[in-house]
C-alpha positions as CSV (number, residue, x, y, z in Angstrom):
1,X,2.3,60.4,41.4
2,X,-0.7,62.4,43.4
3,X,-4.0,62.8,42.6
4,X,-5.9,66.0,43.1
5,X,-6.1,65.5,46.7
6,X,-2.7,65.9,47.1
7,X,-2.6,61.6,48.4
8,X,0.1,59.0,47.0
9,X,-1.3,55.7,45.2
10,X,0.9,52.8,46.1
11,X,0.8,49.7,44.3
12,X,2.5,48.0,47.1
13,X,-0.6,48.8,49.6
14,X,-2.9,46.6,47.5
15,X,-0.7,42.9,47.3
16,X,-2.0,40.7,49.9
17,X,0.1,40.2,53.4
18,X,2.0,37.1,54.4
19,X,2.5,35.3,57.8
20,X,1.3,38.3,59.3
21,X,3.7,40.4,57.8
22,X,2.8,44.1,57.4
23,X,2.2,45.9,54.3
24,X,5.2,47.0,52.4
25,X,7.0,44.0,54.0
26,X,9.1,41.8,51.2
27,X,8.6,38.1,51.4
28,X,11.4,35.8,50.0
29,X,9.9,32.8,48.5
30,X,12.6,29.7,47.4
31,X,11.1,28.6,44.0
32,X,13.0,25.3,43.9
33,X,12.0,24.5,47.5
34,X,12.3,20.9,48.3
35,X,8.2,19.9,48.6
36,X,8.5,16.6,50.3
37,X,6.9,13.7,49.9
38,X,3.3,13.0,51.8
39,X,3.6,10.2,54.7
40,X,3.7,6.4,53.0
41,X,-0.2,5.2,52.7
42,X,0.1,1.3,53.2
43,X,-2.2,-0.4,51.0
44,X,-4.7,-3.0,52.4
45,X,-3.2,-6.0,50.7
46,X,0.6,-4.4,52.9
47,X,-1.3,-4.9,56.3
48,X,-3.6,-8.1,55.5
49,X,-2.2,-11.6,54.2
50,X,-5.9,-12.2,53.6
51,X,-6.3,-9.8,51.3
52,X,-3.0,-10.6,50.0
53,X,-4.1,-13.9,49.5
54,X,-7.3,-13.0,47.7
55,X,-5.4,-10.5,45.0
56,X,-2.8,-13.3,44.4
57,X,-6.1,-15.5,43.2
58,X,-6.9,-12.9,41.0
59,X,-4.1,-12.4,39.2
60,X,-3.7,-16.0,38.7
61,X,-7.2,-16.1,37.5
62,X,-6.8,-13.6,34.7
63,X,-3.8,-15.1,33.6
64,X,-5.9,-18.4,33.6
65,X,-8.1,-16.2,31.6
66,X,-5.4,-15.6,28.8
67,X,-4.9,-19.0,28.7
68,X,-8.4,-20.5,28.3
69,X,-8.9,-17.4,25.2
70,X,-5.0,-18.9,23.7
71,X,-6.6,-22.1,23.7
72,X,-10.1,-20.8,22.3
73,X,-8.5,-19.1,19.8
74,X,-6.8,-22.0,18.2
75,X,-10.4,-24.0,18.9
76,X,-12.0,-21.4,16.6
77,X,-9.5,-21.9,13.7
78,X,-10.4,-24.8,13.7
79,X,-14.0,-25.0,14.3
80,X,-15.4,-22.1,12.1
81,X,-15.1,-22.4,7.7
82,X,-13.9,-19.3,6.2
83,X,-17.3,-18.8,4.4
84,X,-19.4,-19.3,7.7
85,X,-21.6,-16.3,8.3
86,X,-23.1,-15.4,11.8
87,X,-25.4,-12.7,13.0
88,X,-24.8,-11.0,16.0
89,X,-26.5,-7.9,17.8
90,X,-25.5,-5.7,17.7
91,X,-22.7,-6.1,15.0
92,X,-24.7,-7.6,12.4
93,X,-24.3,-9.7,9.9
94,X,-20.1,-11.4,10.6
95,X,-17.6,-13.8,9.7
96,X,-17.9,-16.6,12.4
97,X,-14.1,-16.8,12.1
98,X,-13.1,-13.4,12.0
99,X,-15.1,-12.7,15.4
100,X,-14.0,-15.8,17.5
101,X,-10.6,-15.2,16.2
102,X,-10.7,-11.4,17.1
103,X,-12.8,-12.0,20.9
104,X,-10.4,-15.0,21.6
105,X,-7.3,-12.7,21.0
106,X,-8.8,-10.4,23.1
107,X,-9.3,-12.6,26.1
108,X,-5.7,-14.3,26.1
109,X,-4.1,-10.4,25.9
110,X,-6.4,-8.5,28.1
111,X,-5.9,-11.2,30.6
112,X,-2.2,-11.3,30.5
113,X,-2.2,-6.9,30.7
114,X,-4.9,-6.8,33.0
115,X,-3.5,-9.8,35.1
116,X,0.0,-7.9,35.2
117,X,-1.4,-4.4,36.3
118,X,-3.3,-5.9,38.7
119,X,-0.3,-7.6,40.3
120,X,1.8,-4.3,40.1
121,X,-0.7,-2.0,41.7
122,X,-1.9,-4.8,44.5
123,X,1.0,-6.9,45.5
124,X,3.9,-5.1,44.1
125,X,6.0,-2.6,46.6
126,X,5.2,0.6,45.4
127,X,7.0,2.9,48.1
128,X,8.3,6.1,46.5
129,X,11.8,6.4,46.5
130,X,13.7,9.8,45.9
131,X,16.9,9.2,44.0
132,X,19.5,12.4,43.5
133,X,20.4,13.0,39.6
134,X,23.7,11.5,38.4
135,X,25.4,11.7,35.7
136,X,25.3,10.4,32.2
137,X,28.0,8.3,33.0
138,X,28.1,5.2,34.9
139,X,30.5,4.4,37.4
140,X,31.0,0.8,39.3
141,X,29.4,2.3,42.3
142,X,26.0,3.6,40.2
143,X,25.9,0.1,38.2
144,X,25.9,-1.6,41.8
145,X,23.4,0.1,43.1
146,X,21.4,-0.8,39.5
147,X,21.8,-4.2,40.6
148,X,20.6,-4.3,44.1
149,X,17.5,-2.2,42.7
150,X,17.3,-5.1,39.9
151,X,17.8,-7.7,43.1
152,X,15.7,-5.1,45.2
153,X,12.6,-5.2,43.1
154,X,13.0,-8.8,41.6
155,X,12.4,-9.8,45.6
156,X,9.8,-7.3,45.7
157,X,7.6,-8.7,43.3
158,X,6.9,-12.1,45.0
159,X,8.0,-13.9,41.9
160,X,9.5,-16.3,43.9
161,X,7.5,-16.5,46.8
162,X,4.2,-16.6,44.8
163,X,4.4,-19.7,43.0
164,X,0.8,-19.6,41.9
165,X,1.3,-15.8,40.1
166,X,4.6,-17.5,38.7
167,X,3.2,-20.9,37.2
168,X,-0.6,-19.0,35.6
169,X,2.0,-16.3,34.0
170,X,4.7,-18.5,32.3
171,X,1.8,-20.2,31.2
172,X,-0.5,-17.5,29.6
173,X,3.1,-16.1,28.5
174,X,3.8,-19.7,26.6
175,X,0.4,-20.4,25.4
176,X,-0.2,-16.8,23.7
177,X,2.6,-16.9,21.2
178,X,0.9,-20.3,19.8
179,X,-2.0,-17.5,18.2
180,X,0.4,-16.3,16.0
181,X,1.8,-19.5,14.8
182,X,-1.5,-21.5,14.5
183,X,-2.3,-17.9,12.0
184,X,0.5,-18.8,9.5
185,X,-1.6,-22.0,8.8
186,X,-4.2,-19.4,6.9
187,X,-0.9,-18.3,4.5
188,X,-2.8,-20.7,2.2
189,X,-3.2,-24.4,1.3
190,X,-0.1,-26.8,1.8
191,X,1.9,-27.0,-1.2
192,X,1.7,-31.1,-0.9
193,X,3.7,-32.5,-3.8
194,X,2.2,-29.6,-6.0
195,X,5.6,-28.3,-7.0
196,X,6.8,-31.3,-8.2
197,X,3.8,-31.7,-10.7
198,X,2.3,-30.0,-13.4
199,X,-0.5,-30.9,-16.0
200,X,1.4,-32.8,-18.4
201,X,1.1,-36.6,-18.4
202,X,1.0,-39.5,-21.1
203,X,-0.5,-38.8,-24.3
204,X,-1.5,-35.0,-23.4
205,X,-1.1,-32.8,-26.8
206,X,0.5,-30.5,-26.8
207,X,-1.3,-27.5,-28.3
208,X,0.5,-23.8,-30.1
209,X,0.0,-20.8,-27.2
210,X,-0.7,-18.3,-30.1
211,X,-3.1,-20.5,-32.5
212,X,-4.6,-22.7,-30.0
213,X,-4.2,-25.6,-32.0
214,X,-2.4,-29.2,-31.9
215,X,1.0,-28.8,-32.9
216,X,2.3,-30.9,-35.5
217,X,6.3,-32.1,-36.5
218,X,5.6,-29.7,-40.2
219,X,4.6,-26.9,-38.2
220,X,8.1,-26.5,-36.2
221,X,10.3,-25.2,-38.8
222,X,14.4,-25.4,-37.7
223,X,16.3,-22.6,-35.9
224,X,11.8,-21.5,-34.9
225,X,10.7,-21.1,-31.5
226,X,7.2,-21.9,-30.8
227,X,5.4,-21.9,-27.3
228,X,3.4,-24.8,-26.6
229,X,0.4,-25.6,-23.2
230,X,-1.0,-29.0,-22.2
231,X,-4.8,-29.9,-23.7
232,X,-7.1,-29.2,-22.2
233,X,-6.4,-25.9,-20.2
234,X,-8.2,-23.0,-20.9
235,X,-7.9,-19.0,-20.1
236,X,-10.9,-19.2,-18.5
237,X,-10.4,-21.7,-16.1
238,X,-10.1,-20.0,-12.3
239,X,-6.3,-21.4,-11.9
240,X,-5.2,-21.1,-15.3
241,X,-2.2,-18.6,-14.4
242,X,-1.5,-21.2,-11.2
243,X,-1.1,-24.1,-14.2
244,X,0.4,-22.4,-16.8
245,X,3.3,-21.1,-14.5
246,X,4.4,-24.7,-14.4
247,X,3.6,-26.0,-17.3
248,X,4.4,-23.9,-20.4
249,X,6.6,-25.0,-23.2
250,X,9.2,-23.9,-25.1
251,X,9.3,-26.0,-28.6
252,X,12.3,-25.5,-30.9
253,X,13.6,-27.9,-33.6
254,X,17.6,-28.3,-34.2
255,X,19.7,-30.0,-36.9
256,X,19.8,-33.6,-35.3
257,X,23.5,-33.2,-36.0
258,X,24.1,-30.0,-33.6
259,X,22.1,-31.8,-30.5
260,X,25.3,-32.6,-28.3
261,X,23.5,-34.5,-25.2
262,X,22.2,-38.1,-26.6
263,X,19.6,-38.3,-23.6
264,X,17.8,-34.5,-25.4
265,X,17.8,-36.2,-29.1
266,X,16.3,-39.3,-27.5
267,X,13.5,-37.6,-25.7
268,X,13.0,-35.2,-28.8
269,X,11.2,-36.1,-32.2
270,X,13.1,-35.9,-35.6
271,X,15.4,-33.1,-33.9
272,X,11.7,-31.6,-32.2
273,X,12.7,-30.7,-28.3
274,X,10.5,-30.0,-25.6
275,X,11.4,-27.4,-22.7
276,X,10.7,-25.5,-19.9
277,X,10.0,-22.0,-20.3
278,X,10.1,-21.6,-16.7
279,X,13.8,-20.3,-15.7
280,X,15.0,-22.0,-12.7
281,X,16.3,-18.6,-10.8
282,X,13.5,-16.9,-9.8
283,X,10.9,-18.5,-12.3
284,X,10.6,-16.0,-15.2
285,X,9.3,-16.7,-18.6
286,X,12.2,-17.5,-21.0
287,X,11.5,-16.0,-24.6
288,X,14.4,-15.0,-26.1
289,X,16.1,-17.3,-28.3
290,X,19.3,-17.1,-30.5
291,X,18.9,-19.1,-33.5
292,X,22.8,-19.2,-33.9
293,X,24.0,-20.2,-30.9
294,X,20.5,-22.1,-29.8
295,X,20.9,-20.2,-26.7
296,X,18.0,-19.2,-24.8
297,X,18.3,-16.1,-22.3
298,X,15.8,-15.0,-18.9
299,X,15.1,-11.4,-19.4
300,X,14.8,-11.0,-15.8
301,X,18.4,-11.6,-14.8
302,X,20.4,-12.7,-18.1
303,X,20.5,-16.8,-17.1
304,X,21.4,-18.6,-20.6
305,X,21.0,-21.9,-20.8
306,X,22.1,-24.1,-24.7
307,X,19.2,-25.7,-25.9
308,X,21.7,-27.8,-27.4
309,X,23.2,-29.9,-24.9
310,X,20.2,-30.9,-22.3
311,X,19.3,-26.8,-21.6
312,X,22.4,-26.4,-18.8
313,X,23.4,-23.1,-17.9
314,X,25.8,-21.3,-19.6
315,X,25.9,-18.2,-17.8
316,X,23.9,-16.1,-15.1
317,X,22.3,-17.3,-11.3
318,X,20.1,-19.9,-12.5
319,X,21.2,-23.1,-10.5
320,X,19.4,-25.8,-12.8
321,X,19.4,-26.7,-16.8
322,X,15.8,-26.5,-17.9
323,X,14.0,-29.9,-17.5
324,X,13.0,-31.1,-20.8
325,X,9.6,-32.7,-21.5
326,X,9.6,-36.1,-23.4
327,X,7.7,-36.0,-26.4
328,X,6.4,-38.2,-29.2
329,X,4.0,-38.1,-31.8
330,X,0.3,-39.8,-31.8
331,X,-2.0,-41.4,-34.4
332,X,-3.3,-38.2,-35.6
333,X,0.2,-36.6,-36.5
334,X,0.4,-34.6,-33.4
335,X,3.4,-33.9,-30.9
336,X,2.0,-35.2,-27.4
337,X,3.9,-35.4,-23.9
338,X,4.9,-39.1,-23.2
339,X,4.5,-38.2,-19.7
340,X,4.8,-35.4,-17.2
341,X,8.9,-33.5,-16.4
342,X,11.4,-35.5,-14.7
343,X,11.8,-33.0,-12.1
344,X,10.2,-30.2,-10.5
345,X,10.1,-27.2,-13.0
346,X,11.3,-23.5,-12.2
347,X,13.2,-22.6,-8.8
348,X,14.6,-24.4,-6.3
349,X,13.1,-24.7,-3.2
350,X,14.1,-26.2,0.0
351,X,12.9,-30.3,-0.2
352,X,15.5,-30.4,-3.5
């Protein structure tokens, strides 16, 4: 194209010149040139044992670090009451516990991360290595050379030649794991020989879920199902559903003829039985009752146990008969427990 002047405009005249090449000249560039790699800078620490010497103490001081904050941290659980309130600026107003335990498990980490860059970037080789791509598969010669680079940088590390390194790490490395286990201890209290207990003992009476009231031998009709709680315990008491769990009652009265095991009549009264309504599967409340059969099923996963012959189980997962609560009655006329169950009531659990 020309302008009115009758001159050309080249686009080519105005790209800048190369290696003193003239305009119009073409330049090949190689896109995928191979850049190189700069000249190997030797760290201080490569050159000078001293300094070596000094970044080896550091390491192992950090991990000495994580192990003084494991040990903290456990010193803390211990030390500080859940309720224990602290003020500190600029925070506020904290739980003791919650802050040791949180600047505790700080230390013992940070010291073990920290402690571990520091080694890599100080005392570790760190020569760059260029390494052709392969491919996906591995042959004996490439898993070789994988081990001699395992060998290569295990010998590299000084994990064997620096004992003091070795010893602070498997140290903060054992010590650190004891956070996490000393934490379970805050799951809750220890059961103790709860499980094996509930509220019923000698002479408790035992009083009607729905009317609140003492029951009585008239009020327990044959072929009825009534549920029954120890005295004394209230719905508004803090662990009433903690109490009731174990020690709710399942009353029914049978013909004294149709009672097959001789140890349920003698624990009963006039035909008058006393169960669990705990089932011993999972622990659901047992309410359904067949009059005919005097079979009583878990809704939860169909265990049936015969009220009839000491509560064993007839069908379903349940691994235990219902444990049967000895009963009498007292001066006044009513049913009372002549002492707490026999055994531990609803599932099994591992001291059994």
């Amino acid at each position: 194209m020309s302008d009115e002047t009758g001159s050309h405009n080249d686009v080519s005249e105005n790209l800048p010149t190369e290696h003193g090449g003239r305009p119009g000249d073409v330049v090949k560039h190689d896109p995928f040139a191979n850049p190189g790699l700069p000249p190997h800078e030797y760290r201080r620490q490569d050159i000078d044992e001293k300094a070596a010497k000094h970044s080896e103490r550091v390491v192992a001081g950090l991990f000495a670090l994580s192990m003084l904050g494991t040990i903290a941290f456990i010193a803390s659980f211990v030390i500080f009451p859940v309720d224990k309130i602290v003020y500190i600026f600029p925070v506020g107003h904290v739980s003791a516990l919650n802050f040791s335990l949180g600047l505790t498990l700080a230390v013992a980490l940070l010291g073990i991360g920290v402690g571990a860059v520091h080694w890599a970037r100080t005392l570790m080789s760190d020569e760059e290595i260029v390494d052709e791509r392969h491919r996906a598969d591995a042959d004996d010669e490439l898993r070789e050379n994988i081990r001699q680079q395992w060998i290569t940088g295990a010998r590299e590390s000084g994990l064997g030649r620096r004992k003091l390194i070795r010893t602070t790490m498997f140290g903060a490395m054992t010590l650190v794991p004891l956070a996490g286990v000393v934490l379970l201890r805050d799951l809750g209290p220890l059961p103790e020989d709860k499980l094996r207990h509930t509220l019923w003992s000698k002479g408790k009476v035992l009083i009607n879920t729905n009317t609140n009231k003492p029951l009585r031998p008239e009020d327990v009709a044959v072929g009825s199902l009534t549920f029954a709680q120890p005295e004394g315990l209230l719905e508004s008491d803090e662990d009433f559903q903690t109490q009731i769990a174990k020690a709710a009652l399942m009353i029914v009265r049978l013909k004294p003829e149709d009672i097959k095991d001789k140890n349920e009549a003698a624990w009963g009264h006039q035909g008058i039985v006393a169960f669990s309504k705990i089932c011993t599967h999972v622990g659901c409340p047992i309410s359904l009752y067949e009059q005919q059969t005097h079979h009583v099923l878990c809704p939860c996963h169909q265990s049936t146990f015969d009220l009839s012959d000491g509560a064993r189980v007839i069908f379903g997962p349940a691994g235990h008969p219902l444990p049967q609560l000895r009963i009498s009655v007292n001066g006044d006329g009513n049913l009372v427990a002549l002492g707490d169950f026999a055994v531990p009531v609803g599932p099994a659990f591992w001291e059994r």
